[in-house]
C-alpha positions in Angstrom: 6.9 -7.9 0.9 10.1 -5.3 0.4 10.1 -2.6 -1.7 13.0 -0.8 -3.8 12.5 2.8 -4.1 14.2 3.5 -7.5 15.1 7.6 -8.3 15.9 7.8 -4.5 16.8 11.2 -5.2 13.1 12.5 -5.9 11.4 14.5 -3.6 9.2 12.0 -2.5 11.4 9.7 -1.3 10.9 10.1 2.4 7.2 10.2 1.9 7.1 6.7 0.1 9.2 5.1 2.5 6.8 6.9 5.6 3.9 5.4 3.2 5.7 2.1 2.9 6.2 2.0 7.3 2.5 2.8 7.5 1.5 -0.1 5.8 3.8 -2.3 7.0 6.3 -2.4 3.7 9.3 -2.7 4.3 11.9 -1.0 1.8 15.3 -2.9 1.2 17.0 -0.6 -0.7 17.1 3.2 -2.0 18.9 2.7 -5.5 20.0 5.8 -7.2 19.8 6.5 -10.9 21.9 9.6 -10.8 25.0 11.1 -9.7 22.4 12.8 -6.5 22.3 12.4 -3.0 18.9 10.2 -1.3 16.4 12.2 -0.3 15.3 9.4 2.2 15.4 8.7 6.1 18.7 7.4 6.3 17.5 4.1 7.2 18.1 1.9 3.9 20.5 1.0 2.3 21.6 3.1 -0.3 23.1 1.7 -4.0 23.4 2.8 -7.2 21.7 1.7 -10.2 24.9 0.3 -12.0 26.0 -1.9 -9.1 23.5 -3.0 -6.7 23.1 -6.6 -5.7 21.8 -9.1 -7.7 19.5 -10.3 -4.6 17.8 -6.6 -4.4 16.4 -8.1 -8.1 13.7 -9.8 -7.1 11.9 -6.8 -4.8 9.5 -5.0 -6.7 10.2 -1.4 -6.9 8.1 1.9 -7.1 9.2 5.8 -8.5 9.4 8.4 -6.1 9.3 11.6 -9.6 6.9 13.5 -9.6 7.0 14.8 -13.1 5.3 12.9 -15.5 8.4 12.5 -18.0 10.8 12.3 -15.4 9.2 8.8 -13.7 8.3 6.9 -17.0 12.5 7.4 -18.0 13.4 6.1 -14.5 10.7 3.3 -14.9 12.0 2.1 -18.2 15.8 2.3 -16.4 14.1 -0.1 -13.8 12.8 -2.1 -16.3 15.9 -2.8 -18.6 17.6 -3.7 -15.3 15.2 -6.6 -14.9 13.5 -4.8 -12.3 9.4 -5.4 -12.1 6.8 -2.7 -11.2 5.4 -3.3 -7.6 1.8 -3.3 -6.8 -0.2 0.2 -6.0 0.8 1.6 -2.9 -2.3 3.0 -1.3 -0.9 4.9 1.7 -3.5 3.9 5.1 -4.3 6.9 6.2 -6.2 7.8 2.8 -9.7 7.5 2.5 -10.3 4.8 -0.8 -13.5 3.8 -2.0 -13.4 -0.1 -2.7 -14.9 -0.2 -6.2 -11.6 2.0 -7.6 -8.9 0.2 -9.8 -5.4 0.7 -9.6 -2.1 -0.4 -12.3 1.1 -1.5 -10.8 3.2 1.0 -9.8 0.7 3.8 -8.6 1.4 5.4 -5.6 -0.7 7.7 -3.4 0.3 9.3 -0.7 -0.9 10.1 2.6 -4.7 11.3 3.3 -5.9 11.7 -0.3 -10.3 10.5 -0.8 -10.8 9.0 -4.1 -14.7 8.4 -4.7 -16.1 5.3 -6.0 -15.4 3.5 -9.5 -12.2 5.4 -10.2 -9.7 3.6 -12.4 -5.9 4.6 -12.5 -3.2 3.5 -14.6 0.2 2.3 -14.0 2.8 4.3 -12.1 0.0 7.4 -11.4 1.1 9.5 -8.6 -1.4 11.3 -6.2 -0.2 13.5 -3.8 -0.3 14.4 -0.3 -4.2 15.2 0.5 -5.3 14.8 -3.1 -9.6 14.8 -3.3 -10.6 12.9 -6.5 -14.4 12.2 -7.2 -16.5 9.9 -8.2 -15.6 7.7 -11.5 -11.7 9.8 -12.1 -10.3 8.5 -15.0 -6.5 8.6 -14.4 -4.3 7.0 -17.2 -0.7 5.4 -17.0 2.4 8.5 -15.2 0.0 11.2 -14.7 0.9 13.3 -11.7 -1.5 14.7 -9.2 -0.7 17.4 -6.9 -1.0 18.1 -3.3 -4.6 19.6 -2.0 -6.0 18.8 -5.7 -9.7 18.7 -5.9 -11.4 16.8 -8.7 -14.7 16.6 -9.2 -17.1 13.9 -10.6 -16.1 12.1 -14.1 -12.7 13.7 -15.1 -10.3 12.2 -17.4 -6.8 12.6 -16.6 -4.9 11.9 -19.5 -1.2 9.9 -19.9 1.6 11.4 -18.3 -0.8 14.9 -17.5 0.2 16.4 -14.3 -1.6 18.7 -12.2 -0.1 21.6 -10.2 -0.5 21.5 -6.4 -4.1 23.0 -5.0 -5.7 22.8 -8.8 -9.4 22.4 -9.2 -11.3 20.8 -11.7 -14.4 21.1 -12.8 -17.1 18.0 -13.6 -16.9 16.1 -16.7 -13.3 17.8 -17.6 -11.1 16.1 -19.7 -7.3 17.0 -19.7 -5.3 15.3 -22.4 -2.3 13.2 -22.6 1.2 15.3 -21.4 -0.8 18.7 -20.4 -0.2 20.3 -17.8 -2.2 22.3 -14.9 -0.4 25.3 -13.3 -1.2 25.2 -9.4 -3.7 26.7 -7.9 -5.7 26.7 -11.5 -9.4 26.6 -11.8 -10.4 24.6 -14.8 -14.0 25.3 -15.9 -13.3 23.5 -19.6 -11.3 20.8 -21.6 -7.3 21.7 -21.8 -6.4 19.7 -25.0 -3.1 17.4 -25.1 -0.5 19.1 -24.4 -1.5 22.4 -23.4 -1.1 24.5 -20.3 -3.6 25.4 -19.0 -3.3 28.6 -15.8 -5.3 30.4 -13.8 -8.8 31.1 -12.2 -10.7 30.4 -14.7 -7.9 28.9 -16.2 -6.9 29.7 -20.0 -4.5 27.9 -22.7 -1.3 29.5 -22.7 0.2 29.9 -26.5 3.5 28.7 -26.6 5.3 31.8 -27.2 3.7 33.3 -23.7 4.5 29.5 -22.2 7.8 30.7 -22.4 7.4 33.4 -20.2 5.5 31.9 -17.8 
């Protein structure tokens, strides 16, 4: 199977397409959604979105965003073109229990654990080193950071993305489109939403989300 890597100017580009070598996927094309340089490996072609060869159509293709809102606009882009999700990319090197579940799209990245009987929706990113525990309820474009550590039986809510080197608490439930600062430790629910920073974490109001 070949892969398109769609948003080719996203951050994780490079790591996707390192992710794709490792397990033995290749990537036919980088196609570019905006007026941006790749942020690849120079090694694939490179189009953009408005004019790239009808044979690229029939490769699946994955979302290299990171932001929540970001991806799910680029995915519907894809998806008006014709394009089709891809399976879950599951990079090697990560440590995956067998009983987890996974929606086209979702991508995670190199030397994340996920403990057993975790279920995660389409286009879910987890990041570089990610540890997610036992029974981690991740719905459809949430975003997990780098060095994240999740305990037993959290909810991640849609589109919810949480900063780099956050901890979580068991049982937590974060809701749909709220966001963890990095380095947070969350000790309660953060409704939908919200934003939740610090150790222990609080709810920002929005007037001091400004600020911050």
């Amino acid at each position: 199977m070949a892969i398109l890597i769609y948003a080719a100017s996203g951050g994780l580009t490079a790591d996707l397409e390192e992710s794709c070598a490792r397990a033995g996927i290749a990537v036919a094309a980088l196609i570019l959604n905006r007026d941006l340089p790749p942020r690849g490996l120079g090694t694939a072609p490179v189009w953009p979105a408005h004019a790239f060869p009808d044979a690229l159509r029939d490769s699946p293709f994955l979302c290299p965003l990171f932001t929540p809102a970001n991806r799910r606009a680029a995915v519907e882009e894809a998806l008006a073109l014709g394009l089709r999700p891809a399976p879950p990319l599951l990079d090697p090197t990560g440590d995956i229990a067998r009983s987890c579940s996974f929606g086209a799209g979702c991508y995670v990245n190199a030397g994340c654990i996920l403990g057993s009987a975790g279920r995660y929706g389409r286009f879910v990113l987890v990041n570089r080193g990610a540890n997610l525990g036992h029974h981690a309820l991740v719905e459809d474009f949430a975003s997990v950071g780098p060095g994240v550590t999740i305990t037993g039986d959290v909810r991640i809510g849609a589109a919810a993305m949480i900063g780099a080197g956050a901890v979580l608490g068991p049982g937590i439930a974060v809701g749909a489109r709220a966001v963890i600062a990095p380095g947070a430790v969350v000790l309660r629910d953060v409704p939908a939403g919200q934003l939740a920073i610090g150790n222990p974490a609080r709810i920002l109001p929005p007037t001091a989300r400004e600020v911050a």
